[in-house]
N, C-alpha and C positions, 0 to 999 in steps of 0.2 A: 102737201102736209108739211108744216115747218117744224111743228115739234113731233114728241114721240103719238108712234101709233098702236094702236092694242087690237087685232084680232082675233077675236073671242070662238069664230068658227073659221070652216074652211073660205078659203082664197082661192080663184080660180083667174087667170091672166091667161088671155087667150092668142096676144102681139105679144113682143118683144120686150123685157124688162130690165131697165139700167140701174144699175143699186150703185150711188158714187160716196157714199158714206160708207161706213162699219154696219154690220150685221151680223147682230148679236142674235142664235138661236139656242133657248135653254132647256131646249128639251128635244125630242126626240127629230127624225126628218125623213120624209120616205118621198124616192125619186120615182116615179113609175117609168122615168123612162129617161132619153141621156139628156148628160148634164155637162156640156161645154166649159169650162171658167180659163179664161186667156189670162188672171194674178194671180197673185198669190189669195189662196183661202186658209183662213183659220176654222175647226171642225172645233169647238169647246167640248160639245158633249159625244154621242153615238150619230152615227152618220148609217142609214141603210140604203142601200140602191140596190133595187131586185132588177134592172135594166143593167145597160151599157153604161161607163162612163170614162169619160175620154178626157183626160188631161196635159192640156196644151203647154203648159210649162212648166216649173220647177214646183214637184210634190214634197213637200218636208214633213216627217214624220218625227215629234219629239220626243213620245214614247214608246210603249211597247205596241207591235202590229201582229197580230193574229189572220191567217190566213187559213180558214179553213175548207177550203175547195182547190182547185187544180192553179196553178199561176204557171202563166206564161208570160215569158220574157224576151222578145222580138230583137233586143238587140243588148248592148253590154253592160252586165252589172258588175258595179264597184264597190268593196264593201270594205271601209278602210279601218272598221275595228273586228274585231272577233266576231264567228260565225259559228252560233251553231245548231248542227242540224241533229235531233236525237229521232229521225224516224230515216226508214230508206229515200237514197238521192240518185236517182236517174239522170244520167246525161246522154242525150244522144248521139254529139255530136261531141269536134274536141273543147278539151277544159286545158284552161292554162293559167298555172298557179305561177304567178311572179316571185313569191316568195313563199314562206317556211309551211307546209302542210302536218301539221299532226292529227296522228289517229290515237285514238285512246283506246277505243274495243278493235274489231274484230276488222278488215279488211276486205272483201272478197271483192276478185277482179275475174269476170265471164270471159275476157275476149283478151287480145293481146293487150300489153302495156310496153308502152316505147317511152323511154327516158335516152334524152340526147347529153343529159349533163350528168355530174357526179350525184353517185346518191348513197345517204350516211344512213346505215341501219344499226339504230343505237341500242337495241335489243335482241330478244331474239326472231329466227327468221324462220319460220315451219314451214317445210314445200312439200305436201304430199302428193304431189303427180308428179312428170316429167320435166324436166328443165334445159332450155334449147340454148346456146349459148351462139351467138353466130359471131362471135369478134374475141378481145383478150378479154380476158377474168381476171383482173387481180384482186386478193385479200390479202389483209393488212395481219388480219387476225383469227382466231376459231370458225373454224366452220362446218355444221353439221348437218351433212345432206341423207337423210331417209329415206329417200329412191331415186332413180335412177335422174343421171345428169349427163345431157348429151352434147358433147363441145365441138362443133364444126371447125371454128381455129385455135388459135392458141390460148394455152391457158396459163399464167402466172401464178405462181405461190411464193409470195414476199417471206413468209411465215414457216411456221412447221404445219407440216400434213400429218395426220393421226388417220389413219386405214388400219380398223379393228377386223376387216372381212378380208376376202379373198380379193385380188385386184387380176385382172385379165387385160393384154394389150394384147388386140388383133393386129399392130403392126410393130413396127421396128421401136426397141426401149432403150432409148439414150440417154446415160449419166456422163455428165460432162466433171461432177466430179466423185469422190471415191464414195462407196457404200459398205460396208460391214453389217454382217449380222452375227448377234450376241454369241457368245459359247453360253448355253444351260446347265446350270450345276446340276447334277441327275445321284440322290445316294441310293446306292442296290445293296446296301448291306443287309444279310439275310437273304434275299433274295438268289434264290438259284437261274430259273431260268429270267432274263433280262430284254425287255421288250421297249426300244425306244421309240419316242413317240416324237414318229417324223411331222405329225401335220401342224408342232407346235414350237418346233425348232429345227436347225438345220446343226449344229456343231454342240456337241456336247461334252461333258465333262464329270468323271466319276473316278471312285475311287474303288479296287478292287482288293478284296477283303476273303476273296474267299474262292472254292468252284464254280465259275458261273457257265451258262452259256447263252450266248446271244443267239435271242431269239428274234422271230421275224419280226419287225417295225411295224406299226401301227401307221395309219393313215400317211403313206407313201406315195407321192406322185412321180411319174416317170421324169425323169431327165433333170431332178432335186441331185444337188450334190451336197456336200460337206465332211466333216471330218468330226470323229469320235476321239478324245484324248483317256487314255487309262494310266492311271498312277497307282505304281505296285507299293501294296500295304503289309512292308514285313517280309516279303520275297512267299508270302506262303498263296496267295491270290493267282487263282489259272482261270484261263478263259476256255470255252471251246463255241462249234459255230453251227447253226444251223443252215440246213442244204441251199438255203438262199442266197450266202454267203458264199459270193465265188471271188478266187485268189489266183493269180499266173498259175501256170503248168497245176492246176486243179490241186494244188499242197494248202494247208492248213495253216499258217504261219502259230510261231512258237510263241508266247507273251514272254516279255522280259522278267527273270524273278528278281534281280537287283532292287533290294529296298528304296524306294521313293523313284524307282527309274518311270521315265513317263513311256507306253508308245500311242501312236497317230495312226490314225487309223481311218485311213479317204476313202470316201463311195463316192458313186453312182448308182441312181438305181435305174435301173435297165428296163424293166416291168415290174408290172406289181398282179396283185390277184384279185380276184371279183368283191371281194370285201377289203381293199386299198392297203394289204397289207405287202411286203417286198416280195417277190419272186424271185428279181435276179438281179441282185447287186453286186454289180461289181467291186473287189476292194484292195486297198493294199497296205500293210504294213508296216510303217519306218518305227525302227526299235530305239530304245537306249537314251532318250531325251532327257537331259539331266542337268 
């Protein structure tokens, strides 16, 4: 046939069929079964193949590809613009991103995640399990860990550490350089009997105005030390001490009345009592600090 052909019903070729022209289809196409093509083909309108089909060389898709069933991918995809996937993405095996991965929602990783190179977290980072570190840890910057984090070697803090809880070291706690903790300004004016509150400082500082006496400290742990400073307001300001408070040879020590005189006043607390308050602190006096 030299010129064009027009078939009006179906076509059925039952050998082998060589098309060395362009073929042009404007409407619809149903394969019932595979479909070989060793060049390139152009698809103008809907293509359906409820069969296999099997493509021996380069597929080029210009527009948009809808894939609604399972796609498997037997060897490696390349995808050199933007990707995106807005339903869940299963891999089974490893993924290896050459370059920048962003996520926009939500992240969630079943099984270990191994990162060999550096990795930039430009937000924030929520871990609510456990967290296994088996090598160094450095941060550059904040960081807010909500339970428990478990460091098998060493850990680096480039930055400042912010510890709002209690911190526990089951082994040996090394400052290589100096540490201070705050003195507490503490006012007891009016105040008779005077109760400091060890579970929220260790050194404190007040001024004394009047009778007081000190009483047993509040949330006390065993083997906490520090130092109490009192400044006599007017020479008229006395202390006295409750039984918890123990002194050399079991004496009382005297408070200085000299107007503005400071004294110091170091413990230890030795025990404490079933509601974490001081037992038996040990303590000592230095008067006349002026």
């Amino acid at each position: 046939m030299v010129g064009a052909g027009t078939f009006k019903d179906d076509v059925s070729v039952s050998g082998n069929t060589n098309l060395l022209g362009t073929v042009t289809v404007g409407g619809a196409v149903s394969l019932a079964s595979t479909l070989s093509v060793g060049g390139a083909v152009n698809l103008l309108s809907t293509a359906t193949i409820t069969g296999a089909a099997g493509f021996l060389s380069t597929v080029r898709v210009a527009g948009a590809t809808s894939i609604e069933g399972a796609a498997v991918l037997k060897s490696t995809v390349t995808v050199v613009g933007a990707a995106h996937l807005q339903s869940t993405v299963s891999v089974g095996g490893a993924a290896n991103f050459a370059s920048t991965v962003t996520i926009v929602g939500a992240g969630t990783f079943k099984d270990d995640v191994s990162v060999s190179g550096n990795t930039n977290l430009l937000g924030t980072v929520t871990v609510g399990g456990a967290v296994s570190l088996a090598s160094t840890l450095s941060v550059g910057g904040a960081t807010n860990l909500l339970s428990t984090v478990t460091v098998a070697g060493n850990a680096g803090f480039l930055g400042t550490v912010r510890i709002s809880g209690n911190v526990s070291t089951a082994g040996t706690f090394y400052l290589t350089k100096s540490a201070a903790a705050n003195v507490h300004t503490t006012a007891i004016n009016g105040v008779t009997s005077v109760s400091f509150g060890f579970g929220g400082a260790q050194n404190f500082l007040t001024t004394v105005t009047a009778a007081h006496t000190l009483a047993r400290p509040t949330g006390a742990v065993v083997g906490q030390v520090g130092s109490i400073f009192f400044v006599q307001s007017g020479g008229s300001g006395t202390l006295s001490y409750n039984a918890c408070w123990k002194f050399p040879a079991g004496t009382d020590p005297t408070f200085s009345t000299s107007s503005g005189a400071v004294d110091r006043l170091d413990y230890i607390v030795a025990s404490v009592s079933s509601d974490d308050t001081g037992e038996n602190i040990q303590a000592i006096l230095s008067q006349e600090y002026s």
